[in-house]
C-alpha positions, 0 to 999 in steps of 0.5 A: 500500500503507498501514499496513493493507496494500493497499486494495480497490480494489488487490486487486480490480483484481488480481483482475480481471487475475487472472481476465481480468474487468473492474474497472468505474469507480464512480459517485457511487451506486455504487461500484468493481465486478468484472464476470467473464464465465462465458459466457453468464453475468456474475458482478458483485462489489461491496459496498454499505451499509445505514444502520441508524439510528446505524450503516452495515454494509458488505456484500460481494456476488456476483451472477449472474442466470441463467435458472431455468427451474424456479425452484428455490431455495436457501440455503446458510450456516455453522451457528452458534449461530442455526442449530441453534436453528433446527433445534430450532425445526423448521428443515429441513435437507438433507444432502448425504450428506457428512459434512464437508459436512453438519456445516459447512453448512445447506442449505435448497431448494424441492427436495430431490432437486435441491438434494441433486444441485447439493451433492453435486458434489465441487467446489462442497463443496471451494470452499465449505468454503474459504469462511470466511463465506458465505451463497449463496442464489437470489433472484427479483429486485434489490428495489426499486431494482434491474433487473427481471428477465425471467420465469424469469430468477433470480440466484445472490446471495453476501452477507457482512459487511464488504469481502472483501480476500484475493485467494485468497478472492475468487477462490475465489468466482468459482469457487464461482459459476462452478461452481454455475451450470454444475452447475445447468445439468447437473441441469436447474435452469439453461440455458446462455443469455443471462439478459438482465439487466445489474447 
C-alpha cells in the first residue's frame, strides 16, 4: 500500500481471487493481465499505451472474442458534449425504450431490432449505468499486431482512459461482459462455443 493507496497490480490480483480468474505474469511487451473464464468464453483485462508524439495515454481494456455468427455490431458510450453534436450532425441513435437508459447512453448497431433486444435486458442497463466511463463496442479483429481471428469469430472490446483501480468497478465489468455475451447468445447474435482465439 503507498501514499496513493494500493497499486494495480494489488487490486487486480484481488480481483482475480475475487472472481476465481487468473492474474497472468507480464512480459517485457506486455504487461500484468486478468484472464476470467465465462465458459466457453475468456474475458482478458489489461491496459496498454499509445505514444502520441510528446505524450503516452494509458488505456484500460476488456476483451472477449466470441463467435458472431451474424456479425452484428455495436457501440455503446456516455453522451457528452461530442455526442449530441453528433446527433445534430445526423448521428443515429437507438433507444432502448428506457428512459434512464436512453438519456445516459448512445447506442449505435448494424441492427436495430437486435441491438434494441441485447439493451433492453434489465441487467446489462443496471451494470452499465454503474459504469462511470465506458465505451463497449464489437470489433472484427486485434489490428495489426494482434491474433487473427477465425471467420465469424468477433470480440466484445471495453476501452477507457487511464488504469481502472476500484475493485467494485472492475468487477462490475466482468459482469457487464459476462452478461452481454450470454444475452447475445439468447437473441441469436452469439453461440455458446469455443471462439478459438487466445489474447
Amino acid at each position: 500500500m503507498g501514499i496513493f493507496g494500493p497499486s494495480k497490480d494489488q487490486v487486480w490480483r484481488q480481483l482475480s481471487e475475487e472472481i476465481g480468474g487468473e492474474f497472468v505474469e507480464g512480459r517485457f511487451w506486455s504487461g500484468n493481465r486478468v484472464q476470467a473464464h465465462v465458459a466457453p468464453w475468456t474475458i482478458t483485462l489489461d491496459t496498454f499505451t499509445v505514444s502520441t508524439g510528446h505524450s503516452h495515454i494509458t488505456y484500460t481494456r476488456m476483451r472477449a472474442p466470441y463467435v458472431n455468427p451474424e456479425g452484428l455490431r455495436f457501440t455503446l458510450y456516455r453522451k457528452g458534449l461530442f455526442s449530441e453534436l453528433g446527433k445534430l450532425l445526423g448521428m443515429q441513435d437507438i433507444e432502448v425504450g428506457d428512459p434512464e437508459f436512453d438519456e445516459a447512453f448512445i447506442v449505435k448497431g448494424t441492427d436495430e431490432f437486435k441491438v434494441r433486444e441485447l439493451f433492453a435486458d434489465p441487467q446489462i442497463q443496471r451494470l452499465a449505468l454503474a459504469q462511470p466511463t465506458i465505451r463497449l463496442s464489437v470489433k472484427d479483429d486485434e489490428g495489426w499486431f494482434g491474433p487473427h481471428f477465425p471467420k465469424g469469430v468477433d470480440e466484445l472490446h471495453f476501452q477507457v482512459v487511464g488504469v481502472i483501480k476500484d475493485l467494485k468497478q472492475l468487477k462490475g465489468l466482468f459482469d457487464l461482459l459476462a452478461v452481454i455475451l450470454d444475452r447475445l447468445c439468447q437473441i441469436g447474435s452469439g453461440r455458446k462455443e469455443e471462439p478459438g482465439v487466445t489474447l
